[in-house]
C-alpha positions as CSV (number, residue, x, y, z in Angstrom):
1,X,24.5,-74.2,-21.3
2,X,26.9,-71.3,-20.5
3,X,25.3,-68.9,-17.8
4,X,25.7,-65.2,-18.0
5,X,25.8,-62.3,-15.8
6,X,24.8,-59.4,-17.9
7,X,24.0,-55.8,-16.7
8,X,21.2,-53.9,-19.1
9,X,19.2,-50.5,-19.8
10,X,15.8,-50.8,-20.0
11,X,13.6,-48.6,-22.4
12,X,12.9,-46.0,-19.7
13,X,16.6,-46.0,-18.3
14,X,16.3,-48.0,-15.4
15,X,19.5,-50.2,-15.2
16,X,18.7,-53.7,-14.2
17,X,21.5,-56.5,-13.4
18,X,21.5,-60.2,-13.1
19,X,21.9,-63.9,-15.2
20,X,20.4,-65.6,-17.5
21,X,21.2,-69.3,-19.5
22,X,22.2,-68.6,-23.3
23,X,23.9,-70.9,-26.0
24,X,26.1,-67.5,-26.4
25,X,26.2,-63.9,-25.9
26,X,24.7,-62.6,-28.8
27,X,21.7,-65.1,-28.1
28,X,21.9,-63.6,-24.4
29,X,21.2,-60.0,-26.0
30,X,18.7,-61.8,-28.6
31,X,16.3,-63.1,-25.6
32,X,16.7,-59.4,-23.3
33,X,15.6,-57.3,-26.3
34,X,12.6,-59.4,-26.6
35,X,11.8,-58.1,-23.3
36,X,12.5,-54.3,-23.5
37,X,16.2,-54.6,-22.1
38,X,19.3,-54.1,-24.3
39,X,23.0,-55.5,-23.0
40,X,25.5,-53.3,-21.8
41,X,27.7,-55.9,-20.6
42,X,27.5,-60.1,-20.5
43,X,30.2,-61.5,-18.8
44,X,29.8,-66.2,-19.1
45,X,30.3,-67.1,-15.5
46,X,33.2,-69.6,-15.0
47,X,32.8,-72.6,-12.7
48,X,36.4,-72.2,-11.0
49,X,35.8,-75.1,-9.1
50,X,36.4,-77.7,-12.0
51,X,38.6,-79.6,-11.3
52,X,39.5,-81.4,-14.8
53,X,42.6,-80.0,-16.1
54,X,44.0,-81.2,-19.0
55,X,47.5,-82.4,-19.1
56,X,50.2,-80.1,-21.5
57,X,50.6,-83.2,-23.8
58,X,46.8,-83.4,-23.9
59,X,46.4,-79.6,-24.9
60,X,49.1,-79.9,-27.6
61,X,47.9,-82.7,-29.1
62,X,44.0,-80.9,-29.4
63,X,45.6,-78.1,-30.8
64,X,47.8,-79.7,-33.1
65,X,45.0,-82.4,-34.3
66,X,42.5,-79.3,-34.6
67,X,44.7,-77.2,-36.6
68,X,45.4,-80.0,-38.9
69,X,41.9,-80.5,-39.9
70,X,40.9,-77.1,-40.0
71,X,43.4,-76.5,-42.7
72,X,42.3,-79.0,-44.8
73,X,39.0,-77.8,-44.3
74,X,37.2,-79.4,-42.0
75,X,34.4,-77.8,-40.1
76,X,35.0,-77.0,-36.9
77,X,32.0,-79.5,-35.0
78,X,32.9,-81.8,-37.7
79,X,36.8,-81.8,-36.6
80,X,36.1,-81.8,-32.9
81,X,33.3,-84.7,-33.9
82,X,36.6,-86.7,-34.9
83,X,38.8,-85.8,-32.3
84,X,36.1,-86.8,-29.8
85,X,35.9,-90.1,-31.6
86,X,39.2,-91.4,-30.7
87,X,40.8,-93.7,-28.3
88,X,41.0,-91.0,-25.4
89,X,40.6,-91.6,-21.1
90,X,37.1,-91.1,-20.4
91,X,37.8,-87.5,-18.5
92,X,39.2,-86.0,-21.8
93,X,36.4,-87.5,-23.7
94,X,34.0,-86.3,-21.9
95,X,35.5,-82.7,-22.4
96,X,34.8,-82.8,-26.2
97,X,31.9,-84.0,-25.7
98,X,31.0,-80.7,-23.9
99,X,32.7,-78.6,-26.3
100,X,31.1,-80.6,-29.2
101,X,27.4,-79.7,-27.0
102,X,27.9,-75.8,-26.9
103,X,29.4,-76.0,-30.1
104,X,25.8,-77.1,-31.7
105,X,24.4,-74.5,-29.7
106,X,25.5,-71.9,-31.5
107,X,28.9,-71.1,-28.8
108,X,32.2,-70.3,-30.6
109,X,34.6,-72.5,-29.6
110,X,36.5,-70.0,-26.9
111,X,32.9,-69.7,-25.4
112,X,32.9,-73.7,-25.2
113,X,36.5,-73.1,-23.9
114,X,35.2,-71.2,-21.0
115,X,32.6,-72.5,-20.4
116,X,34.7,-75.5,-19.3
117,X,36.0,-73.7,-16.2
118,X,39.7,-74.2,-15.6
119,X,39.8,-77.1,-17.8
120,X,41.9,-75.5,-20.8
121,X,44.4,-72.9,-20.2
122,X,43.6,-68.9,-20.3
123,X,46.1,-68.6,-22.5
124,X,45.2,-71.2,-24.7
125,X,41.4,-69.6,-24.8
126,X,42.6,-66.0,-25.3
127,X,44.5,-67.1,-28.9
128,X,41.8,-69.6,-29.5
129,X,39.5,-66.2,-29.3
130,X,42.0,-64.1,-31.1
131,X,42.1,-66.6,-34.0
132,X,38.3,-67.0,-34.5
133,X,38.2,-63.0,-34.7
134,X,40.4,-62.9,-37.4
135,X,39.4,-65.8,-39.2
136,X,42.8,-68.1,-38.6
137,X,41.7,-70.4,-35.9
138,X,44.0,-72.8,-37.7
139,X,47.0,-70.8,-37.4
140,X,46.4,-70.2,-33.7
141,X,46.0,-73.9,-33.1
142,X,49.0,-74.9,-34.8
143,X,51.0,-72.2,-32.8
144,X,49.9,-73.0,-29.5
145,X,50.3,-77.0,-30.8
146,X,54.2,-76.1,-31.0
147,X,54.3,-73.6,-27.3
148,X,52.6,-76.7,-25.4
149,X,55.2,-78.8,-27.1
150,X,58.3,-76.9,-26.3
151,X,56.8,-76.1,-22.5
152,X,56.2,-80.3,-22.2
153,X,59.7,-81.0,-23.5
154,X,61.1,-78.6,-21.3
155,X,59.1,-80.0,-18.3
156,X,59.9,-83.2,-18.5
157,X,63.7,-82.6,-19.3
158,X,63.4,-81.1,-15.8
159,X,62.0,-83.6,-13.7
160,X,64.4,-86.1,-15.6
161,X,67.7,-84.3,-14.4
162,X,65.8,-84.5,-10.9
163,X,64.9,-87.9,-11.2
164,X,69.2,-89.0,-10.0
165,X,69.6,-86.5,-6.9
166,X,65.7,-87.6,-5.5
167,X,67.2,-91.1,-5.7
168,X,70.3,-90.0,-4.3
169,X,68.7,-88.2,-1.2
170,X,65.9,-91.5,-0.8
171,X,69.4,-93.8,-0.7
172,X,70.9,-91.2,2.3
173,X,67.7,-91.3,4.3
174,X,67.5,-95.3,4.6
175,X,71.1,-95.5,5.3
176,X,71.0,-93.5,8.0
177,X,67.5,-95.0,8.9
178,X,69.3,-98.4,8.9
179,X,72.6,-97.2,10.4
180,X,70.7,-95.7,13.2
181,X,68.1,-98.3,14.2
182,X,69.7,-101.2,13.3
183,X,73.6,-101.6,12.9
184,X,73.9,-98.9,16.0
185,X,72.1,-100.8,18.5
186,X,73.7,-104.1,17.6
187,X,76.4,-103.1,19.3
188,X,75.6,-101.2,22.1
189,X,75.9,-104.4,24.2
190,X,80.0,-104.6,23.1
191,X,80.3,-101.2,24.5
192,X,79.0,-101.6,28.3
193,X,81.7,-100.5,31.0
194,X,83.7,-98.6,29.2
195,X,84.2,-94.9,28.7
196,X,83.0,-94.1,25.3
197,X,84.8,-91.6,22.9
198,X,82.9,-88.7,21.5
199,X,81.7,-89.5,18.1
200,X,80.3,-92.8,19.5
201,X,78.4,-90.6,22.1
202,X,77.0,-88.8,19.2
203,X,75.8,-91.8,17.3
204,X,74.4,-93.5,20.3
205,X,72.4,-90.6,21.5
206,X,70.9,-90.0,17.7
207,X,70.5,-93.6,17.2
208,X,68.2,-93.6,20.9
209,X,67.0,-90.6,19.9
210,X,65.6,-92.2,16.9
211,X,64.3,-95.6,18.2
212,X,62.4,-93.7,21.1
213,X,60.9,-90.7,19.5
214,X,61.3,-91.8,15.6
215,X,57.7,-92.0,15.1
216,X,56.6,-88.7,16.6
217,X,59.5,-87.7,15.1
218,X,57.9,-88.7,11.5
219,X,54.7,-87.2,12.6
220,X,55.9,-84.2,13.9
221,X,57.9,-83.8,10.0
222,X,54.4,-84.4,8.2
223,X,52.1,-82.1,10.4
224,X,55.0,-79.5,9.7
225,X,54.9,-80.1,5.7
226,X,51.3,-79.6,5.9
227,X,51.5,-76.8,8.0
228,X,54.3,-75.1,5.4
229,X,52.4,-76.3,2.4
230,X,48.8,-74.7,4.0
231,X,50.8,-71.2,4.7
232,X,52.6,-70.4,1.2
233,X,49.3,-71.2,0.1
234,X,48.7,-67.7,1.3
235,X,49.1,-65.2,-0.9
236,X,51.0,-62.7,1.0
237,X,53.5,-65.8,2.1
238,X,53.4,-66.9,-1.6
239,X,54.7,-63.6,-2.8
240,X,58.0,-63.8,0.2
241,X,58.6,-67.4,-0.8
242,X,58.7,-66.6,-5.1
243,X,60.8,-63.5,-4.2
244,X,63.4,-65.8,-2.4
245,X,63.4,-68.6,-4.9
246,X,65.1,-66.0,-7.1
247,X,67.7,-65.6,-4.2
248,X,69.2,-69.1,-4.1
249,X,72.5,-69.8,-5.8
250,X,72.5,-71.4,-8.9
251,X,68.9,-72.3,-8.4
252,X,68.1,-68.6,-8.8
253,X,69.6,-68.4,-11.8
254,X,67.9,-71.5,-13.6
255,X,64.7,-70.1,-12.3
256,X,65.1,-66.8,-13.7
257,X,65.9,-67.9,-17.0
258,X,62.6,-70.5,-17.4
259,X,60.3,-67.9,-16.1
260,X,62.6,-65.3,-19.0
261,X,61.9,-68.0,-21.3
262,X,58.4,-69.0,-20.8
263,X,56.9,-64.9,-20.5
264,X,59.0,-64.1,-24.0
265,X,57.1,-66.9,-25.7
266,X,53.8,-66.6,-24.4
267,X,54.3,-62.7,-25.3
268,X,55.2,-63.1,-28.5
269,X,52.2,-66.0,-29.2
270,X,49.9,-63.2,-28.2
271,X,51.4,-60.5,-29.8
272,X,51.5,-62.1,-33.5
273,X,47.8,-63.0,-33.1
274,X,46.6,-59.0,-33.0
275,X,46.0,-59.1,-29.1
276,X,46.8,-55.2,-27.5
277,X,50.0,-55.4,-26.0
278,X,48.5,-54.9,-22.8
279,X,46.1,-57.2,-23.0
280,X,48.7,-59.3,-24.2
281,X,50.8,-58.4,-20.8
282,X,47.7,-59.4,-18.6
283,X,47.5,-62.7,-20.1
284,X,51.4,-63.3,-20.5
285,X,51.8,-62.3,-16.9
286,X,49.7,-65.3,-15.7
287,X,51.7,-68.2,-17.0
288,X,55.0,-66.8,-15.8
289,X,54.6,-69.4,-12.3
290,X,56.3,-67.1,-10.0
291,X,53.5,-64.4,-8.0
292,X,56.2,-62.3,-7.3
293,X,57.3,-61.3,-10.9
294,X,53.3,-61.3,-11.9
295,X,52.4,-58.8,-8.9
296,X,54.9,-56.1,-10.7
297,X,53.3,-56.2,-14.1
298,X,50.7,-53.5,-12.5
299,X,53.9,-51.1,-12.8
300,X,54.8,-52.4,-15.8
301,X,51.1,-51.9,-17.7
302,X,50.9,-48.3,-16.4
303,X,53.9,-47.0,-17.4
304,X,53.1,-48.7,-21.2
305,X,49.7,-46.8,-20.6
306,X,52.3,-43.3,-20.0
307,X,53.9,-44.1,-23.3
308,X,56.8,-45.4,-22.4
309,X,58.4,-48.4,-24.9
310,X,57.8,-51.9,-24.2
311,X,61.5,-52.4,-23.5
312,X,61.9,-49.2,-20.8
313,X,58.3,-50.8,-18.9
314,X,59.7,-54.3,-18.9
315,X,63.2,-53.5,-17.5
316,X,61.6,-52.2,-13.8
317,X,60.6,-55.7,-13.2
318,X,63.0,-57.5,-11.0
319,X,63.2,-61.5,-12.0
320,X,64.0,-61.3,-15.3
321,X,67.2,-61.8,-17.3
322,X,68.7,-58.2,-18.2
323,X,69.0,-59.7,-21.8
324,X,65.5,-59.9,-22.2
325,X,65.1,-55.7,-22.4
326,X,68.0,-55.2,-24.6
327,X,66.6,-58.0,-26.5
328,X,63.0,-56.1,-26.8
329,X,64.9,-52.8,-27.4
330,X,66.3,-54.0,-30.7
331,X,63.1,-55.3,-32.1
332,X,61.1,-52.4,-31.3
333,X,63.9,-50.1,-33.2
334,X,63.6,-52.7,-35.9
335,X,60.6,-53.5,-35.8
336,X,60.7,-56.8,-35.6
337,X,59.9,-57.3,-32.1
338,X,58.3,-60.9,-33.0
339,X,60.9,-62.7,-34.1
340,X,62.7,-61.1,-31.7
341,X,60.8,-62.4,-28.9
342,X,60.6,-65.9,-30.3
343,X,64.2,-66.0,-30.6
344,X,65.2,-64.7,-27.2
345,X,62.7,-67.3,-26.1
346,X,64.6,-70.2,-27.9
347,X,67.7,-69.3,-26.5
348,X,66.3,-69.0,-22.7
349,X,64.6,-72.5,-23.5
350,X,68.2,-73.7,-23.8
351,X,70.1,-72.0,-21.3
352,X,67.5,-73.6,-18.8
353,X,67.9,-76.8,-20.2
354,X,72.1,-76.4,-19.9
355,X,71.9,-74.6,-16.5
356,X,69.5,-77.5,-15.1
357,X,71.8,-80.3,-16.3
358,X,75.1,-78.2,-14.3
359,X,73.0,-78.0,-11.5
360,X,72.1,-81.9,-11.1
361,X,76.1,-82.2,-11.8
362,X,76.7,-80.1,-9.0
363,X,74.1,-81.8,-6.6
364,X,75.7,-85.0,-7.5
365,X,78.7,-85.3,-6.3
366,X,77.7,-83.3,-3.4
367,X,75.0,-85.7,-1.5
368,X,77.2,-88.7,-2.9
369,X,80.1,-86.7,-0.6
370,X,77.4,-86.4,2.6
371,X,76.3,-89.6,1.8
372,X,80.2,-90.7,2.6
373,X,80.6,-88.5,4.9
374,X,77.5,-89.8,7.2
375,X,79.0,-94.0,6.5
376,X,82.2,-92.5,7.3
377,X,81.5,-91.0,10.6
378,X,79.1,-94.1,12.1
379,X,82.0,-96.2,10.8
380,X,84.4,-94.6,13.1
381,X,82.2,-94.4,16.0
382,X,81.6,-97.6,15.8
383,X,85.4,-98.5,15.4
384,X,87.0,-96.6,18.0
385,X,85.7,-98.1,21.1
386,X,86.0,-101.6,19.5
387,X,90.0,-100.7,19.1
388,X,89.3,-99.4,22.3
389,X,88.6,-103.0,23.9
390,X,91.6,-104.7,21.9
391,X,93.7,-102.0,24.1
392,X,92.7,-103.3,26.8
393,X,92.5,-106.7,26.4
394,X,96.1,-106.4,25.2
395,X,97.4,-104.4,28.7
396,X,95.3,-107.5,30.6
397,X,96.8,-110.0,28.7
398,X,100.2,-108.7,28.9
399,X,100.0,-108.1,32.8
């Protein structure tokens, strides 16, 4: 059962604080009155350290399952009964089950949402809420059922173009692993008493280098990882290292455009379901991914709260495409800022997708190059003292 912390006024105006179970908020204010106190605010705490989150395809397929029967009308406990009833991993079905639970105790379903901690995306809740407020929780399913789709396709399009250059940079790390600690050293013995030419100094010093202090050498690698990973955990080094992803060539670029993309989208999901455009900022801000861009929207909020347009607040945030204003401008003048939105967002979906697949052509040919490069150089170190002996076996010979 949800717990909330509520503050209250008590009959002779004393204010009194503090948290109470209820199956929802209105039963909350049910069991206070009984006892002289009347709600002036209930807010269902969230338990922020769940850690069951549910996987995009798994959130689009509950919405899109939900929204199906809930248009043929379906109850709601009756639909998430169903769903529940599946062939599903034992994590997810114990989610419905708890939504199913506070469902029967009276809790809407964004309450039951909640009350699941991190489990389901704010966004997802926030629409979820919006549509049960205006009676077309069936509509807001089946939208968010296609925005988890196109942010899954988009995902895993993604990590597919990465899929080649990972391979690419695992295949230059064991040949030079095996160059170094294994071809190298094989001929060291060939090369004893005679003055060695530079590049086969080089190799030989990496390739001792490497069979001496390789292991600390892969510790030393690991701590720092750690040690880098712990730090941009932080959220002051968080917001330096968002605010230079932006600054990388090409790779700023893509990243601009998804984070265009995905904000326009979730912006105009919130919008079309009668959320306050400012409300509808807060929540759009949140799944943008990048802290730097979100840590601007404070700007952006107030000067909407001045009266300026949507389009004149958007444009003082630095990370977004420059299209995405002039975009915004013309549906606001037209007043069709929706489909406006959605369409801007449609196009950003496939410029990432383009500009992802030019960069994984550029990154290509460009480690297969230092792949050669690296085989190229050990190749010649090894070479030149060898033609080195035949020299000199030659003079000998021929004195």
């Amino acid at each position: 059962m949800p717990v909330y912390k509520y503050s209250a006024i008590a009959l002779n105006g004393r204010r009194v604080s503090g948290s109470a179970e209820a199956t929802s908020s209105e039963q909350l204010a049910a069991l206070l009155r009984a006892e002289n106190l009347y709600v002036t605010n209930a807010i269902a705490k969230v338990d922020n350290t769940s850690k069951r989150r549910m996987k995009t395809t798994d959130v689009a397929d509950f919405c899109r399952q939900l929204a199906a029967m809930l248009s043929s009308g379906i109850m709601l406990i009756r639909a998430m009964s169903i769903l529940s009833k599946r062939d599903l991993k034992p994590q997810t079905k114990k989610i419905y089950e708890a939504l199913i639970a506070s469902l029967q105790r009276g809790s809407t379903l964004s309450e039951a949402m909640t009350a699941q901690g991190r489990t389901f995306p704010e966004l997802l809740i926030n629409m979820i809420a919006a549509g049960e407020s205006t009676g077309k929780l069936d509509v807001a399913c089946a939208k968010m059922a296609v925005v988890y789709d196109k942010e899954h396709r988009l995902n895993s399009k993604m990590r597919n173009a990465m899929v080649y250059p990972a391979i690419l940079l695992l295949l230059i790390i064991v040949v030079v692993l095996v160059l170094f600690t294994f071809v190298i050293p094989s001929f060291i013995g060939l090369f004893q008493g005679i003055e060695l030419p530079l590049p086969t100094k080089v190799v030989m010093t990496i390739s001792d280098f490497l069979l001496t202090y390789g292991l600390f050498l892969l510790v030393a690698i690991i701590v720092a990882i750690a040690a880098l990973t712990s730090l941009f955990r932080q959220p002051q080094q968080r917001l330096i290292l968002d605010r230079m992803k932006l600054k990388i060539p090409k790779v700023g670029k893509l990243l601009r455009t998804i984070y265009t993309a995905r904000f326009a989208r979730t912006l105009a999901s919130l919008y079309t379901s009668g959320i306050s455009m400012i409300q509808a900022l807060q929540i759009a801000r949140k799944t943008i991914g990048n802290t730097y861009i979100q840590s601007q929207f404070e700007t952006v909020i107030e000067l909407l709260g001045n009266g300026r347009t949507l389009s004149q607040s958007l444009s003082s945030v630095n990370g977004f495409e420059p299209k995405l204003f002039s975009t915004i401008m013309i549906g606001e003048e037209s007043g069709n800022l929706e489909s406006m939105l959605e369409s801007i967002a449609d196009q950003y979906d496939y410029d990432s997708e383009q500009a992802s697949q030019r960069l994984v052509t550029l990154i290509e040919p460009i480690m297969i190059v230092i792949m050669a490069c690296i085989v190229a150089f050990v190749i010649i170190a090894v070479l030149l003292p060898i033609y080195q002996l035949y020299e000199n076996v030659g003079m000998q010979g021929g004195i």
